[in-house]
Residue, then its C-alpha position, 0 to 999 in steps of 0.5 A: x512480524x518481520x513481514x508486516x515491517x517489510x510491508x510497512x517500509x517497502x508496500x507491494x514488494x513484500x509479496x515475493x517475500x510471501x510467496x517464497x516463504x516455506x513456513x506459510x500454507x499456500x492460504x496464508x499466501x494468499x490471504x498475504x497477497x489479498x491484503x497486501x494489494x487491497x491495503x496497497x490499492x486503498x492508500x493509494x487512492x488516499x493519497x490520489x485524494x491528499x493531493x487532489x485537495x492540496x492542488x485545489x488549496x494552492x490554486x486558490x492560494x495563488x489565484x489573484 
């Protein structure tokens, strides 16, 4: 759970934290490090979109 609330609070930083823990198998590092990067790359492009639509709104808030 700790890893997961890391993650949450700090994105990809957390995959040091994975790959220099000693209790996880090396395919549950791995299966970490895929989801780290594919959640990362997915709320990112979300975000990329959030803010292409709320520059369109303010374009056309401040057009005259």
């Amino acid at each position: 759970w700790g890893l997961i609330i890391i993650f949450l609070c700090v994105g990809p930083f957390v995959l040091p934290l994975i790959w220099f823990n000693p209790y996880l198998k090396k395919k549950a590092k791995v299966i970490g490090t895929f989801a780290v990067l594919i959640s990362f790359y997915l709320i990112t492009i979300l975000f990329i979109k959030s803010l292409k639509i709320i520059f369109q709104y303010y374009r056309t808030l401040f057009t005259f």
